[in-house]
Backbone bond lengths (Angstrom), bond angles and torsions (degrees), N, CA, C in turn:
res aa  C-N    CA-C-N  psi(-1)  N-CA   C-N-CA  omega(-1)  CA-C   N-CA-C  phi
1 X - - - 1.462 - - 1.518 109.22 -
2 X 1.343 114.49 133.06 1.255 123.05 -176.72 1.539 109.83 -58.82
3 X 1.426 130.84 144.35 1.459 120.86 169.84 1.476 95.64 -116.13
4 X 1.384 133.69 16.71 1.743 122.64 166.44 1.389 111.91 -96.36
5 X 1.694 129.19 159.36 0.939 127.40 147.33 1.774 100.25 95.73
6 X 1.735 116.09 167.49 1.314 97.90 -162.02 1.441 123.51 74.34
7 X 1.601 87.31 154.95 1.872 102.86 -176.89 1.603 105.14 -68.88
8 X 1.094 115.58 115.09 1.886 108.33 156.08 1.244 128.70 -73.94
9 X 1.150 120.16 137.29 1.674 120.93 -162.27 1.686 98.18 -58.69
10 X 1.250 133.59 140.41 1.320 127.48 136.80 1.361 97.97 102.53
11 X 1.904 117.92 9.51 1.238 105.58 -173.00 1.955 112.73 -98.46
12 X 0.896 98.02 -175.25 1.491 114.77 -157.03 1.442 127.02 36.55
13 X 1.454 115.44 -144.41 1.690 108.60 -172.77 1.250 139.51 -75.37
14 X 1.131 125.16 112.65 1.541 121.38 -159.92 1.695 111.63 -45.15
15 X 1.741 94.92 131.86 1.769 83.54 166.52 1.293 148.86 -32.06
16 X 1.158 138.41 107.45 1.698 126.63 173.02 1.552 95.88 100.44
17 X 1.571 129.79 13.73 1.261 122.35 166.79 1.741 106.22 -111.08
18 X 1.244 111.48 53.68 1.446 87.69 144.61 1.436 106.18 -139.41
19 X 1.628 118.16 -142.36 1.091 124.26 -154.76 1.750 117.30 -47.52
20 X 1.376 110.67 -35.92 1.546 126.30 -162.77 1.496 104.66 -95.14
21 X 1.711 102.94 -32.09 1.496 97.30 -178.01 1.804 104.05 102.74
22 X 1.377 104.31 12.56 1.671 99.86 -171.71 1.352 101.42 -144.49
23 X 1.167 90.55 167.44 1.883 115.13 -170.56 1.922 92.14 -58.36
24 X 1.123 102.10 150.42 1.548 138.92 174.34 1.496 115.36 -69.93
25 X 1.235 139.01 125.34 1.493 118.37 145.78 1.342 110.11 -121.74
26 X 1.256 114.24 140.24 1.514 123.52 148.45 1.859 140.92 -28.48
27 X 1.141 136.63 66.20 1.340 128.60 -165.31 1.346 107.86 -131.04
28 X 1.672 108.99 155.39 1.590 113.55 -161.98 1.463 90.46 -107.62
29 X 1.709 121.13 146.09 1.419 147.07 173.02 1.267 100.40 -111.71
30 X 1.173 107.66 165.78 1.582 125.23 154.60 1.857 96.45 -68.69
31 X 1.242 96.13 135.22 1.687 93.85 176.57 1.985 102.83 -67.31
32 X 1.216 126.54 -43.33 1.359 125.28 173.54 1.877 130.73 -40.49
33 X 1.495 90.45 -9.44 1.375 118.04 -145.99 1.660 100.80 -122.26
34 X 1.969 113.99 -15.83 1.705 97.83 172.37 1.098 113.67 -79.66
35 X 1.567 143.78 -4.78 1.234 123.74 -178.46 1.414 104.99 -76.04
36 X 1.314 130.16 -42.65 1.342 157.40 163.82 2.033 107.34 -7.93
37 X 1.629 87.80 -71.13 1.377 93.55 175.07 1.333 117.74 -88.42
38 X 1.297 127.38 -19.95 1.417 138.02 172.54 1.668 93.81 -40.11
39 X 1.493 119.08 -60.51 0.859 136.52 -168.73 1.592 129.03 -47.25
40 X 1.772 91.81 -56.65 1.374 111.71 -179.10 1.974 114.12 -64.57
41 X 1.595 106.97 -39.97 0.992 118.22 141.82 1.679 137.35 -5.62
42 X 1.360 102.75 -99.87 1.293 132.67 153.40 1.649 113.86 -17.35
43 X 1.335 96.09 -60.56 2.016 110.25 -173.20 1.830 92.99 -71.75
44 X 1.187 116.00 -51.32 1.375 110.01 -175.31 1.650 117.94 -54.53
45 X 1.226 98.02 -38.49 1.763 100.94 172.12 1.375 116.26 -62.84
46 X 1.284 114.65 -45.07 1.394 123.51 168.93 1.368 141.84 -46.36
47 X 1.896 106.69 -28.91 1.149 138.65 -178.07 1.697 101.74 -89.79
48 X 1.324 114.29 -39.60 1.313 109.79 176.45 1.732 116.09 -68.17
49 X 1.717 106.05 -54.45 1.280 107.66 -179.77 1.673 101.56 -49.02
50 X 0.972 132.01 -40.20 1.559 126.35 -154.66 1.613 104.84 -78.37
51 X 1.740 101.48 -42.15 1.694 89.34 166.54 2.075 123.92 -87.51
52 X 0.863 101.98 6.50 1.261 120.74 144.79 1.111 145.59 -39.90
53 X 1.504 89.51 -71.62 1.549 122.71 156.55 1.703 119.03 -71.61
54 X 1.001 133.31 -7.57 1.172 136.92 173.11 1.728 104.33 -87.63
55 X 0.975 104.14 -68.44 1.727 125.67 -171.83 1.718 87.80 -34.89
56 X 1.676 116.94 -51.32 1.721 108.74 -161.00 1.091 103.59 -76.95
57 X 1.355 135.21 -14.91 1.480 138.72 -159.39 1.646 89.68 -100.74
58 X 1.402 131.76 -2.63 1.329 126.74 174.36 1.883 120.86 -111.89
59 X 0.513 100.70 94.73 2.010 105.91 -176.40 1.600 107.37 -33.95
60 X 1.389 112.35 117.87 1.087 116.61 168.14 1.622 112.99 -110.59
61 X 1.163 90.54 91.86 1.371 139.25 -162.68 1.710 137.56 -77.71
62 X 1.935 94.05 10.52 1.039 132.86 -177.56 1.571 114.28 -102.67
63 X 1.358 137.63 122.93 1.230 152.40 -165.44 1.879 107.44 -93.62
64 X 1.669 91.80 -88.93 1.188 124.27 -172.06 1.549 130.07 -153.55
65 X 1.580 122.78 133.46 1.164 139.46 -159.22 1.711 110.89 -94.02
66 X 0.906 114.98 139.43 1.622 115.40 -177.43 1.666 103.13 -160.23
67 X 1.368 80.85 140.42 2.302 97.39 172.24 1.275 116.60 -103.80
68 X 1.060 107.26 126.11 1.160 115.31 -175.07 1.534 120.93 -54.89
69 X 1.546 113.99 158.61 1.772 101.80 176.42 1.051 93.60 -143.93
70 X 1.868 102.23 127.26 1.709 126.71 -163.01 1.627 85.96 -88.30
71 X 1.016 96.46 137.95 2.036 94.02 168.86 1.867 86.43 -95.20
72 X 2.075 92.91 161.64 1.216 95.37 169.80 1.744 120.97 -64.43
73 X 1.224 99.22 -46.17 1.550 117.58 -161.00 2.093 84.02 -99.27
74 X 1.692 100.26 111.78 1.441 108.81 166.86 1.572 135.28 -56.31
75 X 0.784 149.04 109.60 1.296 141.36 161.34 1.390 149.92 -50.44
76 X 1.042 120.31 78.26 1.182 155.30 162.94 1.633 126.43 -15.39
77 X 1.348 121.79 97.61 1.563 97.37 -176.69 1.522 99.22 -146.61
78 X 1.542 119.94 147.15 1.090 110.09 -164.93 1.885 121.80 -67.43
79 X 1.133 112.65 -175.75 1.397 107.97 -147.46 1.684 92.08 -158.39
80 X 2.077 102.41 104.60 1.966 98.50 -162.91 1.742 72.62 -77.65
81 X 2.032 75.01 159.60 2.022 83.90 153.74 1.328 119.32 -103.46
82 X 1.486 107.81 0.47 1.524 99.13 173.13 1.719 114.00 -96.57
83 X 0.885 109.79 171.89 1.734 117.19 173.25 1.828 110.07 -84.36
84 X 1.439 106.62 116.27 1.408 114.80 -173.16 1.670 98.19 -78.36
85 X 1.478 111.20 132.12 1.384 92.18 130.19 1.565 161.23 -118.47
86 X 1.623 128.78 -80.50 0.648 97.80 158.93 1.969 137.23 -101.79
87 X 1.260 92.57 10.00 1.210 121.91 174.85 2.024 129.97 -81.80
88 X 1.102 119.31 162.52 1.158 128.30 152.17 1.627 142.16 -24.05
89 X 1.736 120.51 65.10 1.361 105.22 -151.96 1.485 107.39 -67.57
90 X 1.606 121.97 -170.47 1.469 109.12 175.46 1.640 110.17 -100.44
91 X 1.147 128.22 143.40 1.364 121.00 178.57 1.358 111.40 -58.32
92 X 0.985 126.70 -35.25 1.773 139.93 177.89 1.853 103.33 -6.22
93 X 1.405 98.62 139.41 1.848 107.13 179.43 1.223 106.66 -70.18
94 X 1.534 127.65 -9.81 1.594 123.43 -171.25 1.676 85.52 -95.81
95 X 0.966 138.05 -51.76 1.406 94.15 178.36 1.346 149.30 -90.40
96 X 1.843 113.73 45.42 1.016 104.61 -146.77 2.268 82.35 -140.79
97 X 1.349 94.73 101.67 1.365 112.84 -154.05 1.670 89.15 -64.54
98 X 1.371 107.00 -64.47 1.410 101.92 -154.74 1.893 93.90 -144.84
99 X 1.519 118.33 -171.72 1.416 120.27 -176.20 0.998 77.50 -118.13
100 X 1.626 102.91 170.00 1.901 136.20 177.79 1.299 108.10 -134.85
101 X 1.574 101.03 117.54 1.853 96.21 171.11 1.481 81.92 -91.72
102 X 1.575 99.62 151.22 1.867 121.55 -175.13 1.621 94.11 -70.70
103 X 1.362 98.61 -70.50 1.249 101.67 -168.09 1.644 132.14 -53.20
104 X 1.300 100.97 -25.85 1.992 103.31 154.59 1.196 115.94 -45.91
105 X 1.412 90.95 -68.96 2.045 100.85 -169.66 1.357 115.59 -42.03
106 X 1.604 106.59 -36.55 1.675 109.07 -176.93 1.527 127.92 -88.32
107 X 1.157 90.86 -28.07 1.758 105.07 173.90 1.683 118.75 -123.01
108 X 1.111 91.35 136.38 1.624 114.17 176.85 1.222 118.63 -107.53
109 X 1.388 137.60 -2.91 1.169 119.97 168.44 1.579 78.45 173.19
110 X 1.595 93.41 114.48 1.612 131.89 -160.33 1.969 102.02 -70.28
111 X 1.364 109.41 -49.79 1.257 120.78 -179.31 1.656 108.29 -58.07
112 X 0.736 124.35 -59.07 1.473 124.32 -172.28 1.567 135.47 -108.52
113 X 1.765 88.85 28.97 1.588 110.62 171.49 1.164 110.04 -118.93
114 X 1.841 101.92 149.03 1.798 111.56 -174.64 1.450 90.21 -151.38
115 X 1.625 106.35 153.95 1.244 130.02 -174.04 1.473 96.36 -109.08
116 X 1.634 109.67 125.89 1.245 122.13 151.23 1.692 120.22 -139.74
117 X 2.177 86.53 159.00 1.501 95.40 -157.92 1.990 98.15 -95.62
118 X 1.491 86.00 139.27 1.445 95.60 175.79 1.576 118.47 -95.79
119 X 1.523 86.21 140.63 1.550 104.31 -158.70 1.919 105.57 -107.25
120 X 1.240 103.30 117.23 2.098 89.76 169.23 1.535 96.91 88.08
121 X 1.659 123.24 165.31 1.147 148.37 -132.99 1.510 100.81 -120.75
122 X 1.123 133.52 14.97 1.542 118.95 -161.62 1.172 93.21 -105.39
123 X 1.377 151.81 -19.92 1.526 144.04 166.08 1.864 121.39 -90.14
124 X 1.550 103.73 12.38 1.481 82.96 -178.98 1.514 124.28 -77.38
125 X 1.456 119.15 -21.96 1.497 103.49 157.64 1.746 136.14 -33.30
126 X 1.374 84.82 -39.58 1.977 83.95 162.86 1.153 111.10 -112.21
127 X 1.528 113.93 74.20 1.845 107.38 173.69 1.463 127.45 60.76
128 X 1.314 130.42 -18.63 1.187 133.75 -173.77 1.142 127.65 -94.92
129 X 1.610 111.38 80.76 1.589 131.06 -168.53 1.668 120.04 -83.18
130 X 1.126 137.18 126.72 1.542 129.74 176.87 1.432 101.69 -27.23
131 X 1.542 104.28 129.33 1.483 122.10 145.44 1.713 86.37 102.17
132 X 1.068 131.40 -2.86 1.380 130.17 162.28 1.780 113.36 -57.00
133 X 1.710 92.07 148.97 1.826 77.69 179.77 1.615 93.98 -112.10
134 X 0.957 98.28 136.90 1.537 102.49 169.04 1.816 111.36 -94.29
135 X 1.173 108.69 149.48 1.635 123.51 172.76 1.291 103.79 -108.76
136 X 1.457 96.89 123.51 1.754 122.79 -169.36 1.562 115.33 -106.73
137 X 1.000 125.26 103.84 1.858 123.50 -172.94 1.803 93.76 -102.46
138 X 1.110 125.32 122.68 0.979 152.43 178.09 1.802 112.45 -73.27
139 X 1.101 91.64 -49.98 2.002 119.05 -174.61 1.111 101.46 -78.80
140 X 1.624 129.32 -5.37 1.564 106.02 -174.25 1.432 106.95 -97.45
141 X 1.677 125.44 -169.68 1.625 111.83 -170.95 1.596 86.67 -115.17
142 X 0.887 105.91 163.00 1.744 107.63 174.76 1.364 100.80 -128.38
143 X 1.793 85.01 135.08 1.855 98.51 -174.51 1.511 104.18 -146.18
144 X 1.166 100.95 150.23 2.345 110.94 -156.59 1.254 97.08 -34.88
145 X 1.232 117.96 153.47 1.566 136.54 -142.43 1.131 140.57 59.13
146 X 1.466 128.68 -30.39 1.310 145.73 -177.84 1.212 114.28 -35.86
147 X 1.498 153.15 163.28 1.200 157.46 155.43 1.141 108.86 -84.68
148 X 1.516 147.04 123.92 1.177 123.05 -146.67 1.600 81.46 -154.03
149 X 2.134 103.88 138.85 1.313 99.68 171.28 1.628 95.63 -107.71
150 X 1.446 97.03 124.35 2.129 104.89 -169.15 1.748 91.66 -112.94
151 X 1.319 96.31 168.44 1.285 136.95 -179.62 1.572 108.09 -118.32
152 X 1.335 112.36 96.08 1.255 120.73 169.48 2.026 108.61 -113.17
153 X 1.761 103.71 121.88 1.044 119.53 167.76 1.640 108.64 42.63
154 X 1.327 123.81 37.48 1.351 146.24 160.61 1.520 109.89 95.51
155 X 1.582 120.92 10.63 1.707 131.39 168.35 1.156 113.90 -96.09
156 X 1.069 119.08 172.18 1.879 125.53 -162.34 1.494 92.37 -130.08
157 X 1.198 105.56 139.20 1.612 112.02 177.18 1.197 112.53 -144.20
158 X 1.066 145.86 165.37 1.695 149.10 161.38 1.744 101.99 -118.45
159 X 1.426 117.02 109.29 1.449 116.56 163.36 1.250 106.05 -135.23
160 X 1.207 105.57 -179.01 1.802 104.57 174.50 2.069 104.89 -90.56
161 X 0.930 100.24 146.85 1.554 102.13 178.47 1.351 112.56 -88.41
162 X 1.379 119.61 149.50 1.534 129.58 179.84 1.745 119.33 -171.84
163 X 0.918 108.11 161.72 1.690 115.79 -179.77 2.031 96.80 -106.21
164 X 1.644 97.71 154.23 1.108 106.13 -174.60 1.682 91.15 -105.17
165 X 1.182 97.88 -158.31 1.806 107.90 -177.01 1.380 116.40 -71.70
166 X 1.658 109.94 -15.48 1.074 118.91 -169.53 1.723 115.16 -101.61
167 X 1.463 90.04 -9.74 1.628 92.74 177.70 1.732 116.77 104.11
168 X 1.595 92.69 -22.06 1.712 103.23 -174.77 1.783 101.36 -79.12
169 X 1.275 111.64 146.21 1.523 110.92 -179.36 1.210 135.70 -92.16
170 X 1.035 130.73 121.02 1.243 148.66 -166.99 1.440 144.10 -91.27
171 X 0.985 130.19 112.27 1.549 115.60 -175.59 1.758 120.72 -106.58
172 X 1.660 87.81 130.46 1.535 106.51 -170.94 1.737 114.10 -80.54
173 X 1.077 94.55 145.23 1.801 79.18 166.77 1.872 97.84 -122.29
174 X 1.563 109.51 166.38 1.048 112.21 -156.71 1.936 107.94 -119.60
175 X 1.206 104.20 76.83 1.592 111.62 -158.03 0.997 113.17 -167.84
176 X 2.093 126.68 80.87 0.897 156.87 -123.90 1.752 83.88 -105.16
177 X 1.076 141.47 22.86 1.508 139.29 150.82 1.634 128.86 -73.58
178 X 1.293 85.82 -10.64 1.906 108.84 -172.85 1.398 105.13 63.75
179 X 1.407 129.38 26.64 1.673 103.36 175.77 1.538 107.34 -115.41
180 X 1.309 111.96 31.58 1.575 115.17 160.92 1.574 99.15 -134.55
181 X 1.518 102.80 146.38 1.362 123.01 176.26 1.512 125.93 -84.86
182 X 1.131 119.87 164.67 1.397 118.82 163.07 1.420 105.36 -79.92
183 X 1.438 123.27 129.21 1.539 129.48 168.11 1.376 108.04 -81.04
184 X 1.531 145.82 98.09 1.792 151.66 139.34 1.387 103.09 -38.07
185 X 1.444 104.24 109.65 1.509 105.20 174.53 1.526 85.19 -80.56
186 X 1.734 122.15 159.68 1.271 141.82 169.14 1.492 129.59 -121.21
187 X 0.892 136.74 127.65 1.666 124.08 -170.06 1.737 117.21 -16.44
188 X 1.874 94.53 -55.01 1.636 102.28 -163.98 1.693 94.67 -80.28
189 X 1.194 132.81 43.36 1.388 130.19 179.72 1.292 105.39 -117.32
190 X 1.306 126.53 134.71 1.765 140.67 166.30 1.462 101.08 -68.98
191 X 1.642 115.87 111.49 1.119 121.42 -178.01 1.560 117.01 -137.67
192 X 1.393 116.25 144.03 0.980 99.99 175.91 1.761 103.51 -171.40
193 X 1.317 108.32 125.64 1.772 96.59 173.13 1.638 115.98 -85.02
194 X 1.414 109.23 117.96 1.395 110.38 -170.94 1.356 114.71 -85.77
195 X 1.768 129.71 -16.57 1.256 124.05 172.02 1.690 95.71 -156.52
196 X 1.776 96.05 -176.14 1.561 99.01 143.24 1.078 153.25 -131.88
197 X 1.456 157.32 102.41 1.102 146.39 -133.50 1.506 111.45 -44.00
198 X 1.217 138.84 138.37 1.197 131.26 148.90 1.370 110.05 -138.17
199 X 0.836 143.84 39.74 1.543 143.40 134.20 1.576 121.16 159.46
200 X 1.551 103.39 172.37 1.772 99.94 -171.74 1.209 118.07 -152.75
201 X 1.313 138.91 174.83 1.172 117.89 -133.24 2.114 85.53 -179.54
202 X 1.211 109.65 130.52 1.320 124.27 -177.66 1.641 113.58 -143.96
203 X 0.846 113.14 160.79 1.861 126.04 -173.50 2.059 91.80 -119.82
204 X 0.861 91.84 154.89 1.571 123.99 170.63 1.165 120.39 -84.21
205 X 2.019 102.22 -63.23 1.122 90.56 -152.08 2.158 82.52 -131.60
């Protein structure tokens, strides 16, 4: 039996090692025509690395998701009418205007709100420090400025929303250190605003 000629087991480049990371196929071009796709190729890799590279240069800045739980019977806690500062107010009944159920103040519409914890530094210009929970309204519309929890290309982020010069929308982050970017959403980008921030709420101790 001949041992020349023929496929050898195990020869050439291992599957899923080249440029894309995936299996190979075989297909015939016009020979005039490989620089063509060589090309198109090439630009497509380029377009990926670059949004790639965008996405890491943006904080995904999302922890953990939680639903809220309305008790039947509200909770009640008093509510000064004056402005405390940094001192000792007096318990006294004159200053104590009215009660606060928590859960009003924070939610507006019980069905389609969720609490999530913020993760990383890119929102502390507006208050929004790691391990903060943010309150997420789902039902509201979001319009430029908003705090917005979006869906970029299947990641969760919290930025503020905005249009660039061009009209395409954009997400800001809020962290006057310059080491987070503005994210350019782009046509070929998975986008989507999934709620809107409306408020947050942290413990001390």
């Amino acid at each position: 039996m001949s041992t020349h000629g023929g496929k050898r087991e195990k020869a050439g480049r291992p599957s899923g090692q080249g440029t894309f990371g995936e299996p190979t196929k075989i297909m015939r071009i016009p020979e005039s025509q490989t620089g063509v796709v060589r090309n198109f190729l090439e630009a497509l890799q380029r377009k990926r690395s670059k949004a790639e590279s965008e996405l890491a240069d943006t904080e995904i800045n999302v922890e953990e998701f939680f639903s809220p739980i309305i008790n039947e019977q509200p909770t009640h806690l008093p509510l000064f009418s004056t402005k405390v500062a940094a001192g000792f107010p007096s318990p006294a009944d004159d200053y104590v205007e009215k009660s606060l159920d928590v859960s009003e103040f924070l939610i507006d519409h019980a069905a389609s709100t969720f609490f999530v914890t913020i993760k990383g530094e890119s929102m502390i210009d507006v208050g929004l420090l790691p391990g903060d929970k943010v309150v997420v309204d789902r039902s509201k519309t979001p319009a430029l400025g908003d705090i917005v929890l979006a869906v970029v290309d299947r990641e969760f982020t919290i930025k503020i929303y905005d249009h660039g010069a061009n009209k395409m929308p954009r997400l800001m982050p809020a962290n006057s250190s310059g080491a987070y970017r503005p994210l350019y959403i782009r046509p070929d980008m998975q986008f989507e605003i999934f709620g809107v921030i409306i408020g947050s709420f942290r413990r001390f101790k």
